[in-house]
PDB file with one MODEL, atoms N, CA, C and O in Angstrom:
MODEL        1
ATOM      1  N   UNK A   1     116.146 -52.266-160.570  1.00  0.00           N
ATOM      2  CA  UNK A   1     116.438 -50.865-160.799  1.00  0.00           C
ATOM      3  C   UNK A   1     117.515 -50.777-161.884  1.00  0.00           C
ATOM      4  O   UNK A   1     118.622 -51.311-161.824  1.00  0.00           O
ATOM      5  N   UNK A   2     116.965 -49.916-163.031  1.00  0.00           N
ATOM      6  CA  UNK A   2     118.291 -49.421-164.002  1.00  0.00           C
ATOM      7  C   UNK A   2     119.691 -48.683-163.891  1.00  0.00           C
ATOM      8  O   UNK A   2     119.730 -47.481-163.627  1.00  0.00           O
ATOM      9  N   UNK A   3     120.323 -49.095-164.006  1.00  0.00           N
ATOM     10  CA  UNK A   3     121.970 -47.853-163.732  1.00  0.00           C
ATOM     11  C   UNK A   3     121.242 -46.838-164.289  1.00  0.00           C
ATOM     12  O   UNK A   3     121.647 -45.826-163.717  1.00  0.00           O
ATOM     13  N   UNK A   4     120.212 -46.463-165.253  1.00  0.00           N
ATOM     14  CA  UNK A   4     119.944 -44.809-165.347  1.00  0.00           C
ATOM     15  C   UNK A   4     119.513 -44.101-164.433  1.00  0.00           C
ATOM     16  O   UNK A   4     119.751 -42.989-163.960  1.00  0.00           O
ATOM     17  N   UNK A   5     118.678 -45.124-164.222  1.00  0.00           N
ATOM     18  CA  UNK A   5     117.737 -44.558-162.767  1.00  0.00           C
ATOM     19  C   UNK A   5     118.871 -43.732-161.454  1.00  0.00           C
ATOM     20  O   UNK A   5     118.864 -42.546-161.126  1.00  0.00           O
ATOM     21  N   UNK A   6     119.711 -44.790-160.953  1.00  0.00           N
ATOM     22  CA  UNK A   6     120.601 -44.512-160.296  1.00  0.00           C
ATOM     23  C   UNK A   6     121.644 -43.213-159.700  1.00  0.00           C
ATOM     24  O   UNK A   6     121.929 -42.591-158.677  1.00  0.00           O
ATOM     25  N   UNK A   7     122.164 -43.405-162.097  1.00  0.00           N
ATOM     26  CA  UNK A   7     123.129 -42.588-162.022  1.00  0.00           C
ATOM     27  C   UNK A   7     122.513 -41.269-162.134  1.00  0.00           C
ATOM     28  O   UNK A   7     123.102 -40.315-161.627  1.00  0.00           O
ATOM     29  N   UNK A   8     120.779 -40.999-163.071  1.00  0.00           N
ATOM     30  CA  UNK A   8     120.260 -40.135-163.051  1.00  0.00           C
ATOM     31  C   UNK A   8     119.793 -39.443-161.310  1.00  0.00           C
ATOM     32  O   UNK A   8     119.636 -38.270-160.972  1.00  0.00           O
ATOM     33  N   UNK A   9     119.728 -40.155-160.855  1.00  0.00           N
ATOM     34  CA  UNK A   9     118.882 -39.848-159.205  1.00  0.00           C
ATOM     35  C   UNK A   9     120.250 -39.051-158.693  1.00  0.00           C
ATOM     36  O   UNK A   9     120.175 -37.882-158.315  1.00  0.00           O
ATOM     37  N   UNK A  10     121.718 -39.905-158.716  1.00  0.00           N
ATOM     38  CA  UNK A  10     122.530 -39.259-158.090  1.00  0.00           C
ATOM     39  C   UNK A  10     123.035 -37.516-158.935  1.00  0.00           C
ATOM     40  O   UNK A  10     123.525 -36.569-158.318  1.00  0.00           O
ATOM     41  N   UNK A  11     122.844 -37.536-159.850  1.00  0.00           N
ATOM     42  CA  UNK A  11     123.180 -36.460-161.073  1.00  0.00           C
ATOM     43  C   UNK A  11     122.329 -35.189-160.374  1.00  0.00           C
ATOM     44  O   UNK A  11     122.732 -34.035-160.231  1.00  0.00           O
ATOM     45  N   UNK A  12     121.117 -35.714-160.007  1.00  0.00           N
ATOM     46  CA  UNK A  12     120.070 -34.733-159.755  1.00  0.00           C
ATOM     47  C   UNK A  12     120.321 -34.034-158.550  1.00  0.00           C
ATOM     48  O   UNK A  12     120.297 -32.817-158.367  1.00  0.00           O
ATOM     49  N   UNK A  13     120.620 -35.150-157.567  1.00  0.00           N
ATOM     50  CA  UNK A  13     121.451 -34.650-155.977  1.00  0.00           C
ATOM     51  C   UNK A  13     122.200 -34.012-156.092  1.00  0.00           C
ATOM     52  O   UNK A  13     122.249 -33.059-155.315  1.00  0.00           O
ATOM     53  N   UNK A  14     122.998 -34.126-156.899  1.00  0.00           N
ATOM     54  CA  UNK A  14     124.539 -33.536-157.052  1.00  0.00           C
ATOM     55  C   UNK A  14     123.922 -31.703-157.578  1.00  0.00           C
ATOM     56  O   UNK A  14     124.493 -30.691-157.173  1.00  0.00           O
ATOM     57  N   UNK A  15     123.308 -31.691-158.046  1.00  0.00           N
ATOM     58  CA  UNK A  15     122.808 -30.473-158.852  1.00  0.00           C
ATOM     59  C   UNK A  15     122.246 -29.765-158.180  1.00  0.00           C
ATOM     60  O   UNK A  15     122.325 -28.538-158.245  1.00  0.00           O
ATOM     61  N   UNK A  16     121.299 -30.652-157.092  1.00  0.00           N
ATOM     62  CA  UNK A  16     120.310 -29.817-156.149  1.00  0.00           C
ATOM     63  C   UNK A  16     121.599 -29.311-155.529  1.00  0.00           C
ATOM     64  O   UNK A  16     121.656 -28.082-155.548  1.00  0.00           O
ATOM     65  N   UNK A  17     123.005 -30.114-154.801  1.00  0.00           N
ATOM     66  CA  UNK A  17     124.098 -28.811-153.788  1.00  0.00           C
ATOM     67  C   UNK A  17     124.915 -28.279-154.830  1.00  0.00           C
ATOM     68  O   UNK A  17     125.628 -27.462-154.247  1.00  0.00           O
ATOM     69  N   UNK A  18     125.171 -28.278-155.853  1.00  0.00           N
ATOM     70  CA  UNK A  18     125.874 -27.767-156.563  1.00  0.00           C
ATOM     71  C   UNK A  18     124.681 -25.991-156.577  1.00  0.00           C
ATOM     72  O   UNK A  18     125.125 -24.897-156.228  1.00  0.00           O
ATOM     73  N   UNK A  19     123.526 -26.186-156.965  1.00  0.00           N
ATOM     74  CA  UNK A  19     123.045 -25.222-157.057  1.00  0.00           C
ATOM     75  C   UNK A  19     122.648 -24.389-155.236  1.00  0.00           C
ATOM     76  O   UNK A  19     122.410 -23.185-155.139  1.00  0.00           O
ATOM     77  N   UNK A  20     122.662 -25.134-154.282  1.00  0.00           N
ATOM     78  CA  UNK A  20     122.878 -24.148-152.864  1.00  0.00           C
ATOM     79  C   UNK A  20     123.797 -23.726-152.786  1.00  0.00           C
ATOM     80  O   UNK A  20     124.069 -22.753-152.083  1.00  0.00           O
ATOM     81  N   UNK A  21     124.781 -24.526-153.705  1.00  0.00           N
ATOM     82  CA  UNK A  21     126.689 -23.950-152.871  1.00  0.00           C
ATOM     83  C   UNK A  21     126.517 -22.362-154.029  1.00  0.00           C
ATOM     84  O   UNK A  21     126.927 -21.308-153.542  1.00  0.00           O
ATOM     85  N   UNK A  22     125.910 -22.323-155.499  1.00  0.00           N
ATOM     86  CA  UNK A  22     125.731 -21.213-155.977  1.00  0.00           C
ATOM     87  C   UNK A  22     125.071 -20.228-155.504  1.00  0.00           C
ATOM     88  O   UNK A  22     125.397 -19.076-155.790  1.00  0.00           O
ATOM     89  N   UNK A  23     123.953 -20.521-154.641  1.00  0.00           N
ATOM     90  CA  UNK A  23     123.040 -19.526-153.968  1.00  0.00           C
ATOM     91  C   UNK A  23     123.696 -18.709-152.716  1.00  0.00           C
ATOM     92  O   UNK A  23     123.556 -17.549-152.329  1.00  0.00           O
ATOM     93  N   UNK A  24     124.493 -19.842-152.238  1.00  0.00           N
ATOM     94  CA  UNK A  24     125.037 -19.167-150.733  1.00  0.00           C
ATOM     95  C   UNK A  24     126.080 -18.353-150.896  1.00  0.00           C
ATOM     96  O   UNK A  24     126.315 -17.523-150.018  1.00  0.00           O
ATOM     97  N   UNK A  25     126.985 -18.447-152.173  1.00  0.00           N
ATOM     98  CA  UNK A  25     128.115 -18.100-152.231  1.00  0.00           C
ATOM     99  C   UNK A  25     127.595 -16.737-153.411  1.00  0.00           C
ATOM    100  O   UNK A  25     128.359 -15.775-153.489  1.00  0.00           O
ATOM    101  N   UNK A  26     126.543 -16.736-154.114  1.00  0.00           N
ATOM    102  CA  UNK A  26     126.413 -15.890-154.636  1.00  0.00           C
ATOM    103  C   UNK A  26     127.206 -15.568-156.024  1.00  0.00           C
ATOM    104  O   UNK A  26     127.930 -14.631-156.360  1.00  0.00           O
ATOM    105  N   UNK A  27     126.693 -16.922-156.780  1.00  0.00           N
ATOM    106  CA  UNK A  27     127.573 -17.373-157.767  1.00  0.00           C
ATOM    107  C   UNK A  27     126.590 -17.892-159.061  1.00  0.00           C
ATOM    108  O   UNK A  27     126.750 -19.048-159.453  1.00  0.00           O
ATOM    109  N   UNK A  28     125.875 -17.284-159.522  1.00  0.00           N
ATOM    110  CA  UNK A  28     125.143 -17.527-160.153  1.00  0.00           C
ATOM    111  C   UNK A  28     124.871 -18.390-161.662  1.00  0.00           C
ATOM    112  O   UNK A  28     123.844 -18.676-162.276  1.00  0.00           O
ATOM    113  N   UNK A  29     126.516 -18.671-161.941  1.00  0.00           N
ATOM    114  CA  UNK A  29     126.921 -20.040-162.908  1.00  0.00           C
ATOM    115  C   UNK A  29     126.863 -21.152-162.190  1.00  0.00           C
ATOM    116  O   UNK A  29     126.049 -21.994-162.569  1.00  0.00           O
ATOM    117  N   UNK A  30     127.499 -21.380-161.268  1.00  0.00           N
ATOM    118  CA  UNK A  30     127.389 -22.609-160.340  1.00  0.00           C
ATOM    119  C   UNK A  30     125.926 -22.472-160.110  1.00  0.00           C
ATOM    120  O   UNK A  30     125.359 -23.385-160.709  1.00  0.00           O
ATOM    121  N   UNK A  31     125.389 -21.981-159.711  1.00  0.00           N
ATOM    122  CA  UNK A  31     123.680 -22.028-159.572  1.00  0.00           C
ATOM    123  C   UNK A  31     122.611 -22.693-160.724  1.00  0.00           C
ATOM    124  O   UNK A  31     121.735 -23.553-160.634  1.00  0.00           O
ATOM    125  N   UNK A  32     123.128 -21.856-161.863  1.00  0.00           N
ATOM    126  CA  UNK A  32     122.928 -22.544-163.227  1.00  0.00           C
ATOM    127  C   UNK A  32     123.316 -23.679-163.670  1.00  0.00           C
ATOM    128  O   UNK A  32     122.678 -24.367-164.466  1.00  0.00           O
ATOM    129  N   UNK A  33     124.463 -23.975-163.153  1.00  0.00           N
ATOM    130  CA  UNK A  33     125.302 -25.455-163.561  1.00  0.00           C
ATOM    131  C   UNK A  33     124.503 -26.417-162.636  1.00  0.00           C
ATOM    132  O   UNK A  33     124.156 -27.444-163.220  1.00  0.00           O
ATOM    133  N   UNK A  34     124.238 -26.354-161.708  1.00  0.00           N
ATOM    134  CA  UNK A  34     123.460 -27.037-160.771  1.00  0.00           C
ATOM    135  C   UNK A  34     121.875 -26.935-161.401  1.00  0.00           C
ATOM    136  O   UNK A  34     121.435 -28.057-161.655  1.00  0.00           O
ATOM    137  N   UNK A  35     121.409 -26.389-161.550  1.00  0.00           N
ATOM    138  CA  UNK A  35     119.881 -26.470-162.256  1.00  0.00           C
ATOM    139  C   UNK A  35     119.917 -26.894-163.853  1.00  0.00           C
ATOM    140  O   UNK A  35     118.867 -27.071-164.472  1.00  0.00           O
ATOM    141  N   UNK A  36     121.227 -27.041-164.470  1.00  0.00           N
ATOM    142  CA  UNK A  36     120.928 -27.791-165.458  1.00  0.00           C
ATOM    143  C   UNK A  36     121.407 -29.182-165.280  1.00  0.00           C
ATOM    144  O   UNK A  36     121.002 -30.018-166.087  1.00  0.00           O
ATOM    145  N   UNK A  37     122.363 -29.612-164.162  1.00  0.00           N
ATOM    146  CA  UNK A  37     122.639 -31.211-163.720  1.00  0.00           C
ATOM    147  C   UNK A  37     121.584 -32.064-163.435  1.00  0.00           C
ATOM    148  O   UNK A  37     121.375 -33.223-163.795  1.00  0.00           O
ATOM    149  N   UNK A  38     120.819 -31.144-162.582  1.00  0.00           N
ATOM    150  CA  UNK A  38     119.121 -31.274-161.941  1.00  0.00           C
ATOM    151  C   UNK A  38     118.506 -32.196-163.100  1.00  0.00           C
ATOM    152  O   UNK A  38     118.467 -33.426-163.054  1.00  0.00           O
ATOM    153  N   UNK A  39     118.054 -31.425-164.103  1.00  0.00           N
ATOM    154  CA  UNK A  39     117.370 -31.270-165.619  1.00  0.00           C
ATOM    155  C   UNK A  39     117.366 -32.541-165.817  1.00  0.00           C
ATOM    156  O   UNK A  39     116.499 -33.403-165.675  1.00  0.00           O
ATOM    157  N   UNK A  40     119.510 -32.571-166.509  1.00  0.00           N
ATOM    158  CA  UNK A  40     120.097 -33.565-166.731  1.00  0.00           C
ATOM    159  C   UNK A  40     119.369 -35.310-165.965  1.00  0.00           C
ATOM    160  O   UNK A  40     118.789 -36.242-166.521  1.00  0.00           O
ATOM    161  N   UNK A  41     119.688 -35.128-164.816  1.00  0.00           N
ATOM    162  CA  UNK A  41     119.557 -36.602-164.325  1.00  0.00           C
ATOM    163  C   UNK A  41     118.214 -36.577-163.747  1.00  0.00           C
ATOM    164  O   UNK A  41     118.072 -37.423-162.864  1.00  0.00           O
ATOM    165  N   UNK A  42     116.802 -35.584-164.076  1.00  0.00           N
ATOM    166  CA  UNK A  42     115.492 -36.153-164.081  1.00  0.00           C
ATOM    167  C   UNK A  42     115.300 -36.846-165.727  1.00  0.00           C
ATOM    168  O   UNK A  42     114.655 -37.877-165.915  1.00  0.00           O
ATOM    169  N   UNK A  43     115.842 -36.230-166.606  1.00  0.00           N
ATOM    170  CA  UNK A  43     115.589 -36.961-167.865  1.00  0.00           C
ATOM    171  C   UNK A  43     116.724 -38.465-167.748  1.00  0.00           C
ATOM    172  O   UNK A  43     116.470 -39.101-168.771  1.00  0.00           O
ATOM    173  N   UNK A  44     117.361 -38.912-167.277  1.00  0.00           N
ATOM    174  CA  UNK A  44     118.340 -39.697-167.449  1.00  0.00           C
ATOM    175  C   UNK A  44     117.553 -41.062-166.016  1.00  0.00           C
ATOM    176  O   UNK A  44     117.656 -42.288-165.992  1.00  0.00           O
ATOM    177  N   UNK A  45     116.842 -40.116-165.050  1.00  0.00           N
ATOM    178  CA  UNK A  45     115.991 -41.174-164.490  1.00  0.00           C
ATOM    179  C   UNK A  45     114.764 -41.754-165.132  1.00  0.00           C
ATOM    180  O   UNK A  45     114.286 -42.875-164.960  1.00  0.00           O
ATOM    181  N   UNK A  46     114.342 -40.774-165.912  1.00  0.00           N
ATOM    182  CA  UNK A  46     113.089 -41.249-166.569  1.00  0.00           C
ATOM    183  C   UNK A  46     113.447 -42.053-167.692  1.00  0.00           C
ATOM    184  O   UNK A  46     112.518 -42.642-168.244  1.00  0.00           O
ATOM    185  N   UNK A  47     114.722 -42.214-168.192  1.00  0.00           N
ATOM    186  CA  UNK A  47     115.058 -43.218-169.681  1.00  0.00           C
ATOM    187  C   UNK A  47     114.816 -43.951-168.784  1.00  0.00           C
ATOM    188  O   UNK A  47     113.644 -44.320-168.713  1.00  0.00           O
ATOM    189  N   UNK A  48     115.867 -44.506-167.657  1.00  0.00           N
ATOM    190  CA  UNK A  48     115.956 -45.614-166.593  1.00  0.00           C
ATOM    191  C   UNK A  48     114.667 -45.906-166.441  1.00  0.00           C
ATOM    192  O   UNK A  48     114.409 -46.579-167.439  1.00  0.00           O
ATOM    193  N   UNK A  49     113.466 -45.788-165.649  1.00  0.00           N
ATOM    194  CA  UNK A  49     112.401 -46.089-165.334  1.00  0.00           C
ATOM    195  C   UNK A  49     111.419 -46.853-166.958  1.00  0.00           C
ATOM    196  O   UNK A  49     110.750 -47.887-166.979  1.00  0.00           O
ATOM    197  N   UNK A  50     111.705 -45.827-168.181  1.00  0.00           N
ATOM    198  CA  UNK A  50     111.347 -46.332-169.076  1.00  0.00           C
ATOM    199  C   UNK A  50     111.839 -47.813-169.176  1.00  0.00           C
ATOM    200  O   UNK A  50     111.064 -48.767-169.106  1.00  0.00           O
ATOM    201  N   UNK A  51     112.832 -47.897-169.301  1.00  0.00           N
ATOM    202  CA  UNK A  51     113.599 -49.070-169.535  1.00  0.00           C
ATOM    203  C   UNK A  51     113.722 -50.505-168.811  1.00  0.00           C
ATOM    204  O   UNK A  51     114.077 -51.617-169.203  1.00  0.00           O
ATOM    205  N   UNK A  52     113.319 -50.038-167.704  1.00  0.00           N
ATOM    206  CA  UNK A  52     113.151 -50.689-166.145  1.00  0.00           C
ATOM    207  C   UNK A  52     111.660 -51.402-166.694  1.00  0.00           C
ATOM    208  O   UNK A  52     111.465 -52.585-166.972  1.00  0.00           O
ATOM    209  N   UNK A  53     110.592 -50.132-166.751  1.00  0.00           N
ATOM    210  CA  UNK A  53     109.185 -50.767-167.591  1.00  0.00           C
ATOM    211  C   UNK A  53     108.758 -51.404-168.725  1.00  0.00           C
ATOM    212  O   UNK A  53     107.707 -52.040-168.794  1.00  0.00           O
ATOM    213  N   UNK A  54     109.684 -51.226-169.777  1.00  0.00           N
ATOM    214  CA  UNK A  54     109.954 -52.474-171.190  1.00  0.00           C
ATOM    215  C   UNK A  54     110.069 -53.774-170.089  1.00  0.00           C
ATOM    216  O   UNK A  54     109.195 -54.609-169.855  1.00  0.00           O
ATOM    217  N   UNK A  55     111.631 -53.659-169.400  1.00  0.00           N
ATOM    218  CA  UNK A  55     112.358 -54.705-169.519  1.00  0.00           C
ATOM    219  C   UNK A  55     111.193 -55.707-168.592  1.00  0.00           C
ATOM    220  O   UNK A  55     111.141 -56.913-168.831  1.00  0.00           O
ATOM    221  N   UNK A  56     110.337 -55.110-167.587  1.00  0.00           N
ATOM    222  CA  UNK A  56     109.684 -55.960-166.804  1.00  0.00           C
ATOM    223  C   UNK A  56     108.883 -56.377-167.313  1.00  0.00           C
ATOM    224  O   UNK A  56     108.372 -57.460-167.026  1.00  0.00           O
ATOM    225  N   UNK A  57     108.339 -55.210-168.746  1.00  0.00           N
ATOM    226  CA  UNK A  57     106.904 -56.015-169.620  1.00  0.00           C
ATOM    227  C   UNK A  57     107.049 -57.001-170.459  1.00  0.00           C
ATOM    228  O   UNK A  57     106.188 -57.866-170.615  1.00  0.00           O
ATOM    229  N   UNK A  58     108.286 -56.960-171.153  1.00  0.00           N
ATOM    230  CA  UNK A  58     108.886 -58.406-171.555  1.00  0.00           C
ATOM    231  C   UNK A  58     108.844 -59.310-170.876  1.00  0.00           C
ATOM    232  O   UNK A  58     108.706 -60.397-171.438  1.00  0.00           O
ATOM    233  N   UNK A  59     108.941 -59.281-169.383  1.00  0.00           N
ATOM    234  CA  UNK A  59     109.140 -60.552-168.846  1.00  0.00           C
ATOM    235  C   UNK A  59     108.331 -61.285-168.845  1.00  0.00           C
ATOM    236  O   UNK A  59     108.543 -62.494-168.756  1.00  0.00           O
ATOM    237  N   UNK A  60     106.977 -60.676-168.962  1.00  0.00           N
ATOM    238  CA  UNK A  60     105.734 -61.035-168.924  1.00  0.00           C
ATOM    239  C   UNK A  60     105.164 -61.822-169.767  1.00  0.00           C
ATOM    240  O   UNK A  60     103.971 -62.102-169.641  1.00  0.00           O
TER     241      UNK A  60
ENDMDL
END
């Protein structure tokens, strides 16, 4: 597994409560800030996974 993968997966978590704590509280930047962290660490898992898939096809 890549540190993108990782740090992207945790980025994304973080975004999914960042964006409930905006919904519940009725805060609609924090809501936004949370749906663009989301964004953020699905593209930052998918470099990872890319990279993860080079590095294993090289091995080959």
């Amino acid at each position: 597994m890549h540190k993108d993968q990782v740090e992207g997966t945790a980025k994304d978590m973080g975004g999914k409560a960042k964006e409930a704590v905006g919904k519940m509280t009725d805060n609609e930047r924090l809501e936004a800030e949370g749906n663009m962290d989301q964004a953020e660490g699905k593209v930052q898992k998918g470099v990872g996974d890319l990279k993860d898939g080079a590095r294993d096809a090289l091995k080959k």
